[in-house]
Structures are given as structure tokens and as C-alpha cells.
C-alpha positions in Angstrom: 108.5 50.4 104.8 104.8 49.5 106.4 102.1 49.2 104.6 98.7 47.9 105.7 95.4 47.1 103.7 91.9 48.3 105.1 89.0 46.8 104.5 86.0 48.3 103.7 82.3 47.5 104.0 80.1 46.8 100.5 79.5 49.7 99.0 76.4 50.2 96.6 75.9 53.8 94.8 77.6 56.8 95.4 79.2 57.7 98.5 81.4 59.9 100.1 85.0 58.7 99.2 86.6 60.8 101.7 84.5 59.9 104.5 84.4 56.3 103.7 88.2 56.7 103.5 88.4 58.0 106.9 85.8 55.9 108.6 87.5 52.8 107.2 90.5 53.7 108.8 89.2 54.2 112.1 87.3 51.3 112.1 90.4 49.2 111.8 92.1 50.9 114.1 94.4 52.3 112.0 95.6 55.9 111.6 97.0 58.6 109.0 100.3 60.2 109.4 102.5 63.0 108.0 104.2 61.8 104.2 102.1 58.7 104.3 100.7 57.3 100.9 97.1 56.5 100.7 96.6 54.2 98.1 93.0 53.4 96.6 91.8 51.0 93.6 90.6 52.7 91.3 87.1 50.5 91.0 86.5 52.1 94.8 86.7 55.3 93.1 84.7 55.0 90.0 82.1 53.1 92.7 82.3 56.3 94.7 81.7 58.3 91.2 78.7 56.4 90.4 80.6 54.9 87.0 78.8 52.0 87.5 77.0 51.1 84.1 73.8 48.8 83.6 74.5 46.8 80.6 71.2 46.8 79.6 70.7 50.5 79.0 73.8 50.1 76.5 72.8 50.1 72.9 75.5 49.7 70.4 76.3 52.2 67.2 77.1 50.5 64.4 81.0 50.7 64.6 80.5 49.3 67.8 78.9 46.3 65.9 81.5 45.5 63.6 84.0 45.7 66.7 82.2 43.4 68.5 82.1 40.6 65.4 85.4 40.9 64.4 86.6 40.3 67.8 83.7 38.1 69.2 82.6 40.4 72.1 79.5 41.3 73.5 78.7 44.8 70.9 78.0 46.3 74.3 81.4 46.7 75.6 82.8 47.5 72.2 80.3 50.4 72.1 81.6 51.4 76.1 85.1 50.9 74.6 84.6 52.9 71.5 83.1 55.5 74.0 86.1 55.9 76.6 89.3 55.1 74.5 91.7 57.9 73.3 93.0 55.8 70.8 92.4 52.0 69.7 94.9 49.9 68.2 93.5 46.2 67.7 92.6 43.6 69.3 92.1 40.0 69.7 88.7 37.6 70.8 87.2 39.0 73.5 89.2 42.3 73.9 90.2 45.7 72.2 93.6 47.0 72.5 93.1 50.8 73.6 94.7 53.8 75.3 93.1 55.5 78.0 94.6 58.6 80.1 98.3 57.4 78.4 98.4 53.8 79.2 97.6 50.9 77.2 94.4 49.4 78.7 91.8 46.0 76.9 89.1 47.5 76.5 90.1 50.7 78.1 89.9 49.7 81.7 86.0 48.8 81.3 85.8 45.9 84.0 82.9 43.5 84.5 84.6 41.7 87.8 83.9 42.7 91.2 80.6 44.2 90.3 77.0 43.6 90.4 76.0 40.7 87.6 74.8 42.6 84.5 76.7 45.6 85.0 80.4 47.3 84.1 82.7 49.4 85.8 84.6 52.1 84.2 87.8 53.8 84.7 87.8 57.2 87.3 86.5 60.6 85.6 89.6 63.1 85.8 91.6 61.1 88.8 94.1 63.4 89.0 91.4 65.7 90.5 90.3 63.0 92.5 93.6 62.7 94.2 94.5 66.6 94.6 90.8 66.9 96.6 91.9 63.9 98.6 95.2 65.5 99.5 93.7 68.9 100.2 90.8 66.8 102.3 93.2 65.4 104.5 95.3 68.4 105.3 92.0 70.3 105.6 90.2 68.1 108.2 92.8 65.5 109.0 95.8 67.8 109.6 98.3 65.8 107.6 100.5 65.7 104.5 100.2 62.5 102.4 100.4 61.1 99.0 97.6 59.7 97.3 98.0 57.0 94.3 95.1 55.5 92.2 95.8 52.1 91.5 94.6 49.9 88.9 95.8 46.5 88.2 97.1 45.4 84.9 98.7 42.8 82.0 102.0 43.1 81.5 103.6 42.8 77.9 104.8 39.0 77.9 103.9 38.3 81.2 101.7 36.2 83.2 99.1 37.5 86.3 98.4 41.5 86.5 100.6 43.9 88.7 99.6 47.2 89.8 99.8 50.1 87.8 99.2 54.3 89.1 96.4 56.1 87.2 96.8 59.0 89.1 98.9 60.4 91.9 99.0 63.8 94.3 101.2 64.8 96.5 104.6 63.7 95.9 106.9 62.9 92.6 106.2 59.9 91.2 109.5 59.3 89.1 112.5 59.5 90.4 115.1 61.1 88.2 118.3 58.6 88.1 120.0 60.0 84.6 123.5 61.2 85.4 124.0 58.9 88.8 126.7 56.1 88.7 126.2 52.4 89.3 128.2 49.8 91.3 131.0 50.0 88.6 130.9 53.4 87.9 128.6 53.8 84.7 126.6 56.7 84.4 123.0 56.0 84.0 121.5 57.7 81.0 118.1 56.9 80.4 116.9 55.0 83.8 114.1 56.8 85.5 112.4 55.2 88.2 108.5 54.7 88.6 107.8 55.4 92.0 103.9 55.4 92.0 103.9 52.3 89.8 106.1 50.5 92.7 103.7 51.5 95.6 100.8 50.5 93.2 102.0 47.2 92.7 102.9 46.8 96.9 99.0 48.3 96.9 97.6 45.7 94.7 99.2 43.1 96.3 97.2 43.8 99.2 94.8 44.3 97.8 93.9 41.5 96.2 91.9 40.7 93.1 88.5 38.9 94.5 86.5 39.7 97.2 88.9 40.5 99.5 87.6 44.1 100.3 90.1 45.9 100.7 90.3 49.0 98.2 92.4 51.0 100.7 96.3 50.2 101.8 98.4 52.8 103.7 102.0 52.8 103.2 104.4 54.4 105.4 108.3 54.7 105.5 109.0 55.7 102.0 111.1 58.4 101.7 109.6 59.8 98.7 109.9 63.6 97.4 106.1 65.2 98.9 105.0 67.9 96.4 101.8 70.1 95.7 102.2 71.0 92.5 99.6 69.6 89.9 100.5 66.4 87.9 98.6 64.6 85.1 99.1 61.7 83.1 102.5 62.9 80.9 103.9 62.9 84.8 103.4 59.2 84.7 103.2 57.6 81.1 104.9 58.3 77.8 102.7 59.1 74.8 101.7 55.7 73.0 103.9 56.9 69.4 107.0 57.3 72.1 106.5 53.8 73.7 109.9 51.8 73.5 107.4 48.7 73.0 105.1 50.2 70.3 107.3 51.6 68.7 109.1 48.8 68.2 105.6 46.5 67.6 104.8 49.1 65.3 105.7 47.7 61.9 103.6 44.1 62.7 100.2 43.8 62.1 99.4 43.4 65.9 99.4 47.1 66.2 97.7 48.3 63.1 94.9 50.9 63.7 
């Protein structure tokens, strides 16, 4: 497998993802080829959507209020929160526990880090759609098949330091199907599935990086991955938070109370 990071120049406002996409690339040299995966973070795409919010132009409801006391945040996020969860569990100082497009997010992906003091950063609008026009883009005026993941990075249950996670993928399946193969000693696997997005999303976040590294685009090559047009959406990636072998099982302690 080869995967390489691009970096990208500052970006302020909207822009043209694709374009940026493809000028990046060329600037560094790089190229695109046939059953590639383009993997992006997903702040470079809410940048390129213009999902940047001024904090200042945020005024909180009233259950946005009491959020914000009982877990000592600034009311301002809690009201963002409140705005873009599906569903809100709990929380603890400083952070709401929520679901957002099927996957357990603080405070619904809203991020204050790598952006401009005295503003937030929200998750992608409709990223799913966001990755099918990229995929169509670059067979349209690039001439070549690829993947495309949106990758955030994330806290994992127990443990320490994020990974990456896929929001949204097009362009190939992103689980691979294991149930009824055979291990070394002959078991039958019956319940082991595979998250392929979620393991190029981590090698993506990687590099990444987490500061100001720059580098919101990685290319990875040599996969041999299952290429696919057909549409996906989050149920292709996630199980629904009432089927969650972790919730499910959390469900009965007051951490997960609504």
C-alpha cells in the first residue's frame, strides 16, 4: 500500500474543493490514478462549505442554557450542539455526548481547533453528496476511477489519543463482508465484518496530523478494495445508536441516560 499526504495552502472562505483538490496535487507533484482513494478531513470540507461559524452571532435558547450550566460549557456550543445533534445522550464538564449522521460525536463534531480564534467548525452538510460529486468530478475532468473517504478524527471508548474515523465514503464498499469465512483453525466467522473506510481513515489521519500540519488531503494507493458506484449513506458505515454493542450494553448506567 502507498499513501502520501498533500499539503495545502491556508484556506479562508469558501472555495472550490475540487479544484483546490486538484491543484494541491499538482503542486506537489503528485498524481491521481485508477482505484486510488482520495481521502480528505472533513474540517477541509466544511471550510470549503463555508461551515465556519462566528461565535459571536451565536445566541443561546434557553435549553441551550441549562446544557451549558449543567455541564459548565460556554451556552454557545451547547446551543450549536442542540442545533446539529440527532440525538443527545449526556454528557460530562465541558462536553455533550451526541449522535450525529450515526456515530457518537462530543458535542456533535462542533470543533473550535484549527480555526480562526472566536469561531467553530462544524461537521460537513450531506457528505455523502460531497463524495459522490467528487467521484463523478474526477472521472468527469480527471479521467479516473477512485474512492473518496471523509475523515474525521475521534475518541475512542476507553482509549487514549483520537484515531480516524469515515464520515462518508463513494466509490467503493466500505465493509468487507467476512461472516461465513474460516480462520487459521478452521472456525467460521459469524459476526466479523470488516471496516474498510474506517482503516484508510485512520492511515489518513495519521498523516494527517492533528495541528498545523496542513495537510487535509492523503492519497492511498494499492488497496485492493471492491470500487462501486452505487449510492451509500451512513447505515453503510455505522449501526443505529439503540443497536450499538457498547450502548446497549452502557444502557442501564446512568452515563447514558437521555
Amino acid at each position: 500500500m502507498y499513501a502520501k499526504a498533500i499539503k495545502v495552502k491556508l484556506m479562508h472562505g469558501r472555495f472550490d474543493l475540487f479544484k483546490v483538490i486538484m491543484d494541491s496535487i499538482n503542486a506537489c507533484n503528485e498524481y491521481i490514478q485508477d482505484d486510488d482513494i482520495i481521502a480528505l478531513s472533513s474540517k477541509f470540507v466544511a471550510m470549503s462549505q463555508g461551515l465556519i461559524i462566528n461565535m459571536q452571532n451565536i445566541k443561546p435558547a434557553s435549553d441551550a442554557l441549562d446544557y451549558a450550566e449543567r455541564y459548565h460549557m460556554d451556552a454557545r456550543i451547547s446551543e450549536l450542539v442542540l442545533r446539529e445533534a440527532d440525538h443527545i445522550f449526556a454528557g460530562i464538564p465541558g462536553f455533550i455526548l451526541a449522535v450525529k449522521d450515526g456515530m457518537i460525536a462530543p458535542n456533535a463534531g462542533i470543533d473550535r481547533s484549527n480555526v480562526m480564534h472566536g469561531y467553530a467548525i462544524l461537521y460537513p452538510s450531506d457528505p455523502f453528496r460531497v463524495a459522490d460529486m467528487l467521484r463523478d468530478k474526477f472521472l468527469l475532468y480527471a479521467n479516473k476511477r477512485v474512492g473518496i473517504v471523509i475523515v474525521d478524527s475521534r475518541l475512542m471508548p476507553t482509549r487514549i489519543g483520537t484515531t480516524g474515523v469515515a464520515l462518508a465514503v463513494s466509490g467503493f464498499e466500505p465493509v468487507i463482508d467476512k461472516r461465513g469465512s474460516k480462520d487459521l483453525f478452521g472456525n467460521v466467522m459469524r459476526v466479523t465484518l470488516n471496516a474498510l473506510a474506517d482503516c484508510i481513515a485512520s492511515t489518513a489521519n495519521m498523516l494527517m496530523g492533528e495541528t498545523d500540519e496542513s495537510r487535509p488531503i492523503v492519497i492511498v494507493r494499492g488497496l485492493n478494495v471492491k470500487m462501486s458506484s452505487r449510492d451509500y449513506d451512513w447505515h453503510d458505515l455505522a449501526v443505529a445508536y439503540d443497536q450499538c454493542l457498547y450502548i446497549r450494553g452502557l444502557a442501564g448506567s446512568n452515563i447514558l441516560k437521555s
